[in-house]
Phi, psi and omega in degrees: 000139176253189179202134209234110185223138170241135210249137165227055173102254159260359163275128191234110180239164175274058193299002188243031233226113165277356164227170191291129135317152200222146184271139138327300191294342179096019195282181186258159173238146173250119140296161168239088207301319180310303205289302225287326172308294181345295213292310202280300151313301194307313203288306185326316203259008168285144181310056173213140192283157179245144131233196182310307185269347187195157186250151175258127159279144191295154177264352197273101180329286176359280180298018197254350220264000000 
């Protein structure tokens, strides 16, 4: 299983999260939605199965290739 996170200082999100994080201090976080798409294509197009919550790298070696 992989696990997939984007850090923004001690702010840590979740793109597989079924619900939003929330800051404590009550601040606003601005993501930098664009690097997260970038990031986020390149893994789509990688040997790993998706379900809601988390990604699988295919186990078939071949496709690792």
């Amino acid at each position: 299983m992989l696990k997939l996170e984007y850090h923004y200082g001690s702010q840590v999100f979740d793109p597989f999260a079924l619900t939003e994080s929330v800051d404590p201090d009550g601040r606003i976080m601005i993501r930098d939605m664009e690097t997260e798409a970038k990031i986020m294509h390149r893994i789509e197009a990688a040997p790993v199965h998706f379900s809601e919550t988390q990604m699988v790298v295919n186990s078939d070696e071949a496709s690792l290739l």
